[in-house]
C-alpha positions in Angstrom: -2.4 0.9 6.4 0.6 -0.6 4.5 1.5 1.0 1.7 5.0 -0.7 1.5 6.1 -1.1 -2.4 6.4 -4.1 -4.3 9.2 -5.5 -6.1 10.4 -3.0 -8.1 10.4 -2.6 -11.4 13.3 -1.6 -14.2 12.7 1.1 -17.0 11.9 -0.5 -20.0 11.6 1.8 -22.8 9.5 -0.5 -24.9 7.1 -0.9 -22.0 4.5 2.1 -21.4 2.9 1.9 -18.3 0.8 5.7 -18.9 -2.4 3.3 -19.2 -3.2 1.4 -15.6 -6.1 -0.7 -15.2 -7.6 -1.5 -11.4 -9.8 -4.8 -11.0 -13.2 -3.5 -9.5 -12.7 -2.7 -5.3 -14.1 -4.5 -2.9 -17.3 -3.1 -1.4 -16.2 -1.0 2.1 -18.3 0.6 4.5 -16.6 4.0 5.9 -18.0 4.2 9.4 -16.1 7.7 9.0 -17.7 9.4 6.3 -14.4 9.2 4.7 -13.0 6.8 2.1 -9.3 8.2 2.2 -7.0 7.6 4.5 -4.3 9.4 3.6 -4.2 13.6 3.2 -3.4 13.5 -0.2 -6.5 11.2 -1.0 -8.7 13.3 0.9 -7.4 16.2 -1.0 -8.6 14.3 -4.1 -12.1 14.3 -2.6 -11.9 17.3 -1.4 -11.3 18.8 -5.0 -14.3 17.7 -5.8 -16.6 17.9 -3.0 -15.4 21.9 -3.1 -16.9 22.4 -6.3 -20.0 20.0 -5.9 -23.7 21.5 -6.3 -25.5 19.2 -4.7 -25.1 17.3 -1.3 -27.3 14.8 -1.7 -26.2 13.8 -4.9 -22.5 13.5 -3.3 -24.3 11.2 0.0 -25.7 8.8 -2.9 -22.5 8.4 -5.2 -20.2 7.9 -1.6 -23.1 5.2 -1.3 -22.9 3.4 -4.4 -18.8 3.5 -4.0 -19.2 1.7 -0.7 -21.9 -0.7 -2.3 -19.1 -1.4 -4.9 -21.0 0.0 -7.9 -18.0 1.0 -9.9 -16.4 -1.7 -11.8 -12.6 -1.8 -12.7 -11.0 1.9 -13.1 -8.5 2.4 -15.9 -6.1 5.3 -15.5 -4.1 7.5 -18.4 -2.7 10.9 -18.3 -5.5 13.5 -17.2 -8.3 10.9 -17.3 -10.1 8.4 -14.4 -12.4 6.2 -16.6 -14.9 3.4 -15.3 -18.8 2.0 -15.5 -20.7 2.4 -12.9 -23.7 0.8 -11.9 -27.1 2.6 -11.2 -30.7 2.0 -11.2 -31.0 0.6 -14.6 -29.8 -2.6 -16.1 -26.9 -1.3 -18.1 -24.1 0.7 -16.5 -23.2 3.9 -17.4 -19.6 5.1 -18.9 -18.5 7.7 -16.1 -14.9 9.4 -16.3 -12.9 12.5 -14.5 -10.3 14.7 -15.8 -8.2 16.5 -14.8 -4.6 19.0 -16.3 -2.2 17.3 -16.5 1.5 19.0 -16.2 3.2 20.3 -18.4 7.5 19.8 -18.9 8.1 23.0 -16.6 5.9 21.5 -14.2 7.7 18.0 -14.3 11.2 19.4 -14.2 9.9 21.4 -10.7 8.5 18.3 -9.2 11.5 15.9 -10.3 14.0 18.1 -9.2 12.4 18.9 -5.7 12.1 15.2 -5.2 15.5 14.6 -6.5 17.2 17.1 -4.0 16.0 15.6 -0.7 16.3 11.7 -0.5 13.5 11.4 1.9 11.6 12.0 -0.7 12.3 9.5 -2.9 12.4 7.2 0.0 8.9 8.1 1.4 7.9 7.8 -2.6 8.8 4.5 -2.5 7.5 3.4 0.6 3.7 4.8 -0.6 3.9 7.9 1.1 3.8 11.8 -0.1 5.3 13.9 2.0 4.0 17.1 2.9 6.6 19.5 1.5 5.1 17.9 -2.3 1.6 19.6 -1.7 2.5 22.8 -3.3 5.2 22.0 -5.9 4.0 22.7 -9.5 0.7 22.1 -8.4 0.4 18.3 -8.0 -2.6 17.8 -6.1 -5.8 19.0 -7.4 -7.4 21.7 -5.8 -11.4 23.3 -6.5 -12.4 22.8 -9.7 -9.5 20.9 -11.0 -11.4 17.6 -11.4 -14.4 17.8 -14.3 -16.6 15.3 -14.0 -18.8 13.6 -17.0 -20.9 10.7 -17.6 -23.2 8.8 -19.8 -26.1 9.5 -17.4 -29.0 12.0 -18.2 -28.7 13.4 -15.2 -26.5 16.9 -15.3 -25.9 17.3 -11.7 -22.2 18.7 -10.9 -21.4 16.0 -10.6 -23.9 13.4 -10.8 -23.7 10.6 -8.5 -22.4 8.1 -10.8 -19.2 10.8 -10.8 -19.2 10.7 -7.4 -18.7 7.6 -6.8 -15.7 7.1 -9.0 -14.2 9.6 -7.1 -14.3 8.2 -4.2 -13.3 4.8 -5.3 -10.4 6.5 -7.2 -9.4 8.1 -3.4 -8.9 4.5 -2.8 -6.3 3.9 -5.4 -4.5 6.9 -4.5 -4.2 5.7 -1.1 -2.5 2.7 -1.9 -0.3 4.3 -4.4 0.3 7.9 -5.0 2.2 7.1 -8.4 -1.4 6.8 -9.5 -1.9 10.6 -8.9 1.2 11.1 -11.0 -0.1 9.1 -13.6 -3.1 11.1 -13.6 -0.7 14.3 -13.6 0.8 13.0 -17.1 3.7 10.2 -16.6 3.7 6.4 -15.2 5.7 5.1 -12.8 9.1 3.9 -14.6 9.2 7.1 -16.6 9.3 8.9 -13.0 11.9 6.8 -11.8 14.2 7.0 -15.2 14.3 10.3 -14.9 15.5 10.7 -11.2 17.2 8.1 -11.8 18.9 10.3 -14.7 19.0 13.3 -11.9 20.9 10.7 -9.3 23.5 10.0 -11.9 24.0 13.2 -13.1 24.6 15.0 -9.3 27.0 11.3 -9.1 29.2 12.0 -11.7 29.7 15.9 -10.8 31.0 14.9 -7.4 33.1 11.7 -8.8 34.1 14.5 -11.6 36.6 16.9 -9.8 40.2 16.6 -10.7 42.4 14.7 -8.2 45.5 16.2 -7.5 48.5 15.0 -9.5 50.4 12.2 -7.6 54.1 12.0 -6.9 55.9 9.8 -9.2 59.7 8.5 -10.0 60.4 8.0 -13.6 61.4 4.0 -14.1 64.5 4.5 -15.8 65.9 6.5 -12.5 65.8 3.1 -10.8 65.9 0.2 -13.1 68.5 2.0 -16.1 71.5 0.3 -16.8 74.1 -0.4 -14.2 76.8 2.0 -13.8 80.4 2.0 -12.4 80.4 1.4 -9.0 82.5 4.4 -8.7 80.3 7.0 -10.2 77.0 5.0 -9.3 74.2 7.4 -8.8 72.3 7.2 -5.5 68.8 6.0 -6.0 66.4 8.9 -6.2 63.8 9.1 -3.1 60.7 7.2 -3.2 57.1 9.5 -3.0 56.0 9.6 0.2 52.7 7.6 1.0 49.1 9.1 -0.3 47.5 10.7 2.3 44.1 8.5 3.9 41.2 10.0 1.9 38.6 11.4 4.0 36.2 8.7 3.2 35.9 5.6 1.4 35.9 5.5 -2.6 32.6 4.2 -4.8 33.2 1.4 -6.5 32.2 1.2 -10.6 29.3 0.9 -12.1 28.7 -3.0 -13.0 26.1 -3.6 -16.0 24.4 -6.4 -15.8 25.6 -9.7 -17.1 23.4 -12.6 -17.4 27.0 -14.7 -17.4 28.5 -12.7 -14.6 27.1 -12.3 -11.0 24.7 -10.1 -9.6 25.8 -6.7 -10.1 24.5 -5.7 -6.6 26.5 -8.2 -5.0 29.6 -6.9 -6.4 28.6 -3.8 -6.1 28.2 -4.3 -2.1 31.3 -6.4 -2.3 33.4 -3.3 -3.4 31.8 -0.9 -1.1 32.3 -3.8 1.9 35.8 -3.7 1.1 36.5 -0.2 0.4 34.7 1.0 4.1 36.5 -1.9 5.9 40.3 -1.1 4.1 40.0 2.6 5.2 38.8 1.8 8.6 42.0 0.1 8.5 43.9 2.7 7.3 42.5 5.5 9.9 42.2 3.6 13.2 43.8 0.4 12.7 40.8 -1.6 14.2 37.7 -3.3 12.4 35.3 -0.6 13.3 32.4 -3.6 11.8 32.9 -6.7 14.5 31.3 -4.0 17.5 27.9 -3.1 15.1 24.9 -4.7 15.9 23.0 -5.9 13.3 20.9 -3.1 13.1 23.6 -0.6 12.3 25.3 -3.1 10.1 22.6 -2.9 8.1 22.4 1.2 7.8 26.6 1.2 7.2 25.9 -0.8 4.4 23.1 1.1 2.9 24.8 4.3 3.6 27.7 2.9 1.7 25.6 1.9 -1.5 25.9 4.7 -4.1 22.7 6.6 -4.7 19.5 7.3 -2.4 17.1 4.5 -3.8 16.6 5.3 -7.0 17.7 2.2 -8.8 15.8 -1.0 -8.9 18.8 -2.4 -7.5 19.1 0.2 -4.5 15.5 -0.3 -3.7 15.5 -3.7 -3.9 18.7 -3.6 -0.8 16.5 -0.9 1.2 13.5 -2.9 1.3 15.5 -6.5 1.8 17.4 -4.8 4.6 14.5 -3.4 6.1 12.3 -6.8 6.3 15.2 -8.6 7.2 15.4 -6.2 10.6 11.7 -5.6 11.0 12.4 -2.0 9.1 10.8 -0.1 6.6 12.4 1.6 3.5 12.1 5.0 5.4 13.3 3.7 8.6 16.4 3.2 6.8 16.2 5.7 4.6 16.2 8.1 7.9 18.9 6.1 9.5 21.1 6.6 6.3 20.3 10.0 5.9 21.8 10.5 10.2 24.9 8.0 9.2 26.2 10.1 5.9 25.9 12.7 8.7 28.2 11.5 11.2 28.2 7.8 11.3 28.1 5.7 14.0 28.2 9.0 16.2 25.0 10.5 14.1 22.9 7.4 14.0 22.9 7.6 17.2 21.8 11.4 17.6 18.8 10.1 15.5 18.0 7.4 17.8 18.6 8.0 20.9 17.6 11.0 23.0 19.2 11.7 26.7 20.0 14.4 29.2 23.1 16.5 28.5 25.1 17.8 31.7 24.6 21.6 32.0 27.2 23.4 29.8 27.2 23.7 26.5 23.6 22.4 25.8 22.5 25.2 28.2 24.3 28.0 26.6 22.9 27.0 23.0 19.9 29.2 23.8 21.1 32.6 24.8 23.8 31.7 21.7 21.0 31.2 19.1 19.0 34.1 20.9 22.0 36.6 20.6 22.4 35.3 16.9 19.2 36.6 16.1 18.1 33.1 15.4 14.6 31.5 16.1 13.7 30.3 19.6 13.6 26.8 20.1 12.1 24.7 22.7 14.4 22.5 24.7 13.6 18.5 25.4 16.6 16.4 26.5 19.4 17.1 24.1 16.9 18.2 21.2 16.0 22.2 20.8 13.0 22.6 18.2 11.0 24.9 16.4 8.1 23.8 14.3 10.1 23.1 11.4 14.1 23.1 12.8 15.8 21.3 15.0 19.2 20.8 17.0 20.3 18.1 19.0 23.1 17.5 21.4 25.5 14.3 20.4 27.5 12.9 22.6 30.0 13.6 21.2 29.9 17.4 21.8 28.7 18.3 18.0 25.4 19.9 17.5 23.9 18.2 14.5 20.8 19.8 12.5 17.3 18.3 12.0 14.5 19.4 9.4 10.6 18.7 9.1 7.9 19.8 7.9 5.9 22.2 9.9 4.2 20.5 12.8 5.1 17.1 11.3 7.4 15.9 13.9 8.8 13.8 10.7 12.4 14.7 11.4 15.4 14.2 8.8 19.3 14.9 9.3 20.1 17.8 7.8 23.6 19.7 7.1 26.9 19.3 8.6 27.5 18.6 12.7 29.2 21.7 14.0 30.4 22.1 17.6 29.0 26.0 17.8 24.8 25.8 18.1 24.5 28.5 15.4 27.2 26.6 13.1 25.1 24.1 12.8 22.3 26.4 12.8 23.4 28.4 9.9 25.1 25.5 7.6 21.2 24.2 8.1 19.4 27.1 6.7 22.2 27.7 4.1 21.3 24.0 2.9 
C-alpha cells in the first residue's frame, strides 16, 4: 500500500481543516476478513468488534461496507458521521464517537513526536509507528467508540454502525491524521505546533553565548602618524578563529513573492557553509567523491529541522522521488549522517564481517558491564529493542527500535568502547 503524502500544505490560521469530508469508497471485497491494513486501523476495528453484542450483526455491516453502502464520511473532532444504505429506500443517518483529548493529552503526544524525528518522518510518510500506541491514549481501545444511528434497530452496534466502521478503517489506513482529527485537531494545527516545538529546541541550541573574540582597537593601527623616532610598533594581530566543529545554519528567509524561493537560498547557504568548512578542515572537496545517493542525504542532513516545515517536506519527498526514496528512507539515512557522516551512513547501510578483535570482545565487555546480551550478526549485536554495530572505522555506533520491529534508527553518539556507546544510548 502507498501511503506516501501529498504536497504539503502551509498553516493557515484562517483555514480550519477540524471538519474533513471523504467522497463515498469504492466497493472492496476483503478476501481476508479484514478491511485494514495497517495495525492501527485494525485497532480501530478492533475497538469496536471488542465491545460488539452481536456477531452476526457485525458479518452483515462488514457486508454492506464491502457492498459500498456508506456514502461519503465527514470527520470532526470526536465524531465519524455518514448515511448508510439498508433495506429501505431512504438511508439512515449513522455516526461514531469517540473522546477526544484533552490539552495535557496533546502536549504528551506533540512532544513524544517532536523528540524523535522518525516520527515525524514516518507521520509524514502515512505511517504510525509503534512507540505512538500507548502515548496519551491515541488509539481507541474497548468501548471507546459509541456507536448510534437513525435505525430502529438497537443492536450494539447495529449493522448500519458497523459498517461505517469499517469503512472509516479505510480512511485511517490511508491517513492516520484522520485518527487525530478524530482525537480533537486537523492536520495543519498538528504540524504548527511541532513546528512551534522544532523552532523552539532551534533557537535553544543557536542561543548559547559564543565566546568573546580577539579584537585590536582601530585607532592602534590606523591613528595619526608619529615621529619616526618614537613610532610605536604595530600591536599583534588576533590569531585565526579556531575551525568550528561543524558547519553554521544559515538564517531564516521569509518568503518573498519578489525575492527567490526561500528554500533555494536556504540550500544555497547551507551548500556553501558544508563545502567552506570542508575546506577549512581537510583542504579537499569532500562532495566531487559522493554518489548521488549520498549527495542527496548530505544535503538533507544539512537542512535545518527534521521535516517539519512545508518547505523541509517538500526537499525530503523531492529528494526521495528523484532517487527512487521515500521520505523515511531518507529520513533514516539523515538520522545515521548527523551521526557520523559519511562514516555513519554507511554503518546504516552496509553490513560486513569485522576481523576478530574488538568486535569479539564487545560481548564479554557489555556482559561484565552488567549490560543486556545481545545477539551477534556481522558487525551488528542486537537485542529486541537495542542495537550496536561495528563501523569501519573502529567506532561502535548505537541503533534503537521498537521491540521486535526490526525498524532500526541511529541513536546517540559513536563511541569506540562497546558500553560507551551502550550507555550514551540508554542515557538518550
Amino acid at each position: 500500500m502507498n501511503r506516501r503524502r501529498p504536497a504539503g500544505r502551509t498553516f493557515d490560521p484562517r483555514h480550519d481543516d477540524r471538519r474533513r469530508t471523504f467522497p463515498q469508497l469504492a466497493p472492496r471485497e476483503a478476501p481476508d476478513g479484514r478491511f485494514a491494513g495497517t495495525w492501527w486501523g485494525n485497532a480501530w476495528v478492533d475497538a469496536l468488534e471488542g465491545t460488539a453484542l452481536d456477531a452476526a450483526r457485525l458479518a452483515r455491516g462488514k457486508a454492506y461496507a464491502g457492498r459500498g453502502h456508506v456514502d461519503a464520511i465527514t470527520v470532526t473532532p470526536g465524531r465519524v458521521v455518514a448515511y448508510v444504505h439498508g433495506t429501505r429506500p431512504r438511508p439512515y443517518r449513522t455516526e461514531i464517537r469517540m473522546r477526544t483529548l484533552g490539552d495535557d493529552g496533546w502536549e504528551s503526544f506533540l512532544d513524544e513526536v517532536a523528540a524523535r524525528p522518525e516520527h515525524i518522518a514516518a507521520l509524514l510518510d502515512k505511517d504510525v509507528p509503534h512507540a505512538l500506541e500507548a502515548v496519551a491514549g491515541l488509539l481507541p481501545a474497548p468501548g471507546d467508540l459509541i456507536p448510534d444511528c437513525s435505525c430502529p434497530d438497537d443492536g450494539f452496534p447495529c449493522k448500519h454502525a458497523a459498517a461505517l466502521c469499517y469503512q472509516a478503517a479505510r480512511l485511517l489506513d490511508e491517513d492516520p491524521f484522520v485518527l487525530l482529527l478524530m482525537r480533537g485537531r486537523g492536520e495543519q494545527e498538528i504540524l504548527a505546533a511541532l513546528t512551534r516545538r522544532n523552532a523552539a529546541r532551534s533557537a535553544a541550541e543557536a542561543g548559547s553565548a559564543a565566546p568573546a573574540l580577539a579584537t585590536v582597537p582601530a585607532r592602534a593601527v590606523l591613528g595619526p602618524p608619529q615621529d619616526d623616532a618614537v613610532r610605536r610598533p604595530l600591536p599583534r594581530l588576533p590569531d585565526p578563529l579556531p575551525v568550528p566543529p561543524r558547519p553554521g545554519r544559515p538564517p531564516a528567509y521569509p518568503p518573498d513573492p519578489a525575492a527567490p524561493d526561500p528554500l533555494v537560498l536556504d540550500l544555497l547557504a547551507t551548500e556553501a557553509a558544508a563545502r567552506a568548512h570542508a575546506f577549512l578542515v581537510t583542504g579537499e572537496d569532500t562532495v566531487a567523491t559522493l554518489t548521488p545517493w549520498q549527495d542527496a542525504v548530505r544535503l538533507a542532513a544539512a537542512h535545518p529541522g527534521s521535516g517539519l516545515t512545508a518547505s523541509t517536506r517538500a526537499l525530503y519527498r523531492d529528494l526521495g522521488h528523484a532517487l527512487d526514496r521515500t521520505p523515511t528512507d531518507l529520513a533514516r539515512a539523515v538520522a545515521a549522517w548527523r551521526q557520523g557522516g559519511l562514516a555513519g551512513l554507511g554503518v546504516l547501510e552496509e553490513p560486513w564481517d569485522p576481523p576478530a578483535g574488538p568486535f569479539d570482545r564487545a560481548r564479554p565487555a557489555l556482559l561484565a558491564a552488567d549490560l543486556p546480551s545481545f545477539r551477534p550478526w556481522r558487525n551488528r549485536l542486537s537485542t529486541r529493542s537495542l542495537q550496536l554495530r561495528f563501523g569501519r572505522d573502529g567506532l561502535w555506533y548505537g541503533y534503537e527500535s521498537d521491540a521486535d520491529r526490526e525498524d532500526w534508527w541511529p541513536r546517540g553518539t559513536p563511541d569506540a568502547d562497546p558500553v560507551g556507546a551502550l550507555t550514551d544510548l540508554l542515557g538518550g
